[in-house]
C-alpha positions in Angstrom: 103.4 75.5 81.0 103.2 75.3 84.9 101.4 71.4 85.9 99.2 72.9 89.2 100.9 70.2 90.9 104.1 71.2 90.5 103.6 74.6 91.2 101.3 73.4 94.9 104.3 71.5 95.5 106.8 74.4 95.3 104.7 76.4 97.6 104.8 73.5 100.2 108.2 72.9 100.0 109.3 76.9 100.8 106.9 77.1 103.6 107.9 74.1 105.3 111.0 75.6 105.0 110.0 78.8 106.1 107.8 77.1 109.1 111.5 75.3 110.0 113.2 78.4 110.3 110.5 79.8 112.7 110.0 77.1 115.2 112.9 77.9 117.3 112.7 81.3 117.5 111.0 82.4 120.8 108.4 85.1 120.6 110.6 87.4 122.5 113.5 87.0 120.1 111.0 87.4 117.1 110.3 91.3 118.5 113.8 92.1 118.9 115.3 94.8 116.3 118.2 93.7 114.5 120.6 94.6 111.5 121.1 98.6 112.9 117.3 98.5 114.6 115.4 97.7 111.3 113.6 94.9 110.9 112.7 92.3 113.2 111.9 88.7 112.3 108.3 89.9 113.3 108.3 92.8 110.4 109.8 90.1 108.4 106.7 87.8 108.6 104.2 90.7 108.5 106.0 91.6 105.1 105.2 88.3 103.6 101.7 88.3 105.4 101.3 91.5 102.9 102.5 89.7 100.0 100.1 86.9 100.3 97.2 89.3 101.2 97.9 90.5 97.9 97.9 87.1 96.4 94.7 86.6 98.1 93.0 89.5 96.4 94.4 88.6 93.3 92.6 85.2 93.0 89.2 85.7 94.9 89.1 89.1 92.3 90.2 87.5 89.4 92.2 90.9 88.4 95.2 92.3 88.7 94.4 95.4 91.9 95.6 95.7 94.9 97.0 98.3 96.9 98.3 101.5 96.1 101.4 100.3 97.4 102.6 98.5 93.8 102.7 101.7 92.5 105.4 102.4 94.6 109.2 100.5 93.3 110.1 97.7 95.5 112.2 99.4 97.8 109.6 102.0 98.7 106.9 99.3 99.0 108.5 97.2 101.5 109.2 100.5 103.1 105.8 101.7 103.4 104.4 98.3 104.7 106.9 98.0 107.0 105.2 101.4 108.2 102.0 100.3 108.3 102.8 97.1 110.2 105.9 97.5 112.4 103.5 98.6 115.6 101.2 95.4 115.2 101.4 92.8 117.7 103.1 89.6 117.0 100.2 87.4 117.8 98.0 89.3 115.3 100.8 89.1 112.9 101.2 85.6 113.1 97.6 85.3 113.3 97.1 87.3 109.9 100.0 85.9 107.8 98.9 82.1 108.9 95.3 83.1 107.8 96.3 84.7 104.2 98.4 81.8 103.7 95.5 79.4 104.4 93.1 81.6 102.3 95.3 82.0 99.6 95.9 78.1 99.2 92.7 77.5 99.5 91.5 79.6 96.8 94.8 78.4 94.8 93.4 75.1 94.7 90.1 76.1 93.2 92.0 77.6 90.4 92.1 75.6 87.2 95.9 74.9 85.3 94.6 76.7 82.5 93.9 79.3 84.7 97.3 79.5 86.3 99.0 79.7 82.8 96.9 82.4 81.4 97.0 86.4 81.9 93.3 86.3 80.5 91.8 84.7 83.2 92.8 87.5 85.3 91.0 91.0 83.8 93.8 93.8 83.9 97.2 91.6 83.5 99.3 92.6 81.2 99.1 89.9 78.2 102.4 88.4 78.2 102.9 87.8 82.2 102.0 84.6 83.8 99.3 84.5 86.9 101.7 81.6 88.0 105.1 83.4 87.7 103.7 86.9 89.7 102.1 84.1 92.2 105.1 82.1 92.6 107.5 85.6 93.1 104.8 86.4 95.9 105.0 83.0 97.7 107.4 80.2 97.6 110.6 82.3 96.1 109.4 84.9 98.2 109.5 82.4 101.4 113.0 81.2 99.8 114.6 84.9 99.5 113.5 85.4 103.2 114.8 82.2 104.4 118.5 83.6 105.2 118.1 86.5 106.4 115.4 84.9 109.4 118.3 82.2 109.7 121.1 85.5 109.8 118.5 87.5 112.2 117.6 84.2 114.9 121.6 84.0 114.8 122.3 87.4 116.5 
């Protein structure tokens, strides 16, 4: 069983961490394409803007739906929202992931242990998953995976 604690904790911990590896980036260097033209560190943040959006919905709906999008496999997701967002400016992507982050923690601290521990509370999750574990893969190990490569992309 996940203690809500714990699990608030591990979500402050990766984004300080993630915040850390962002200060020193200038705005400029956060546009620039890297690894072939890709991704930039921008595209990077909208991606996990999208992720917690997601989150978001998940807890004010209490149900598992979202976008269209997670019917897609993971490479093919990140694929298509790297679509929809690449264009966006970076102050409206900074704006937008700061705000689902905000919203999503708030709304995460509303939500009971019990809560966090049991598929039930959420109408349309499969029976054997854990609201925390789909959370936590959306948010602080999320923030972790992402961690390098912004370290490898600010290095180039």
């Amino acid at each position: 069983m996940m203690k809500k604690q714990d699990f608030l904790n591990k979500i402050h911990q990766a984004r300080k961490q993630l915040e850390q590896e962002l200060s020193g980036i200038s705005p400029e260097m956060m546009e620039l394409p890297v690894n072939d033209g890709n991704w930039s560190i921008k595209d990077t943040i909208a991606h996990i803007g999208w992720y917690e959006e997601q989150m978001v919905n998940l807890l004010h709906l209490k149900a598992l739906k979202g976008s269209e999008l997670w019917e897609l496999d993971l490479e093919e997701r990140n694929a298509a929202i790297h679509v929809l967002t690449r264009d966006d400016d970076l102050d409206d992507v900074l704006m937008n992931e700061s705000r689902n982050y905000k919203t999503m923690m708030k709304l995460l601290q509303t939500l009971d242990e019990d809560s966090l521990n049991d598929s039930g509370a959420f109408s349309e999750m499969p029976s054997d998953w854990k609201p925390w574990s789909l959370i936590a893969s959306n948010t602080y190990e999320h923030y972790l995976d992402h961690i390098q490569g912004i370290r490898s992309l600010s290095s180039t």
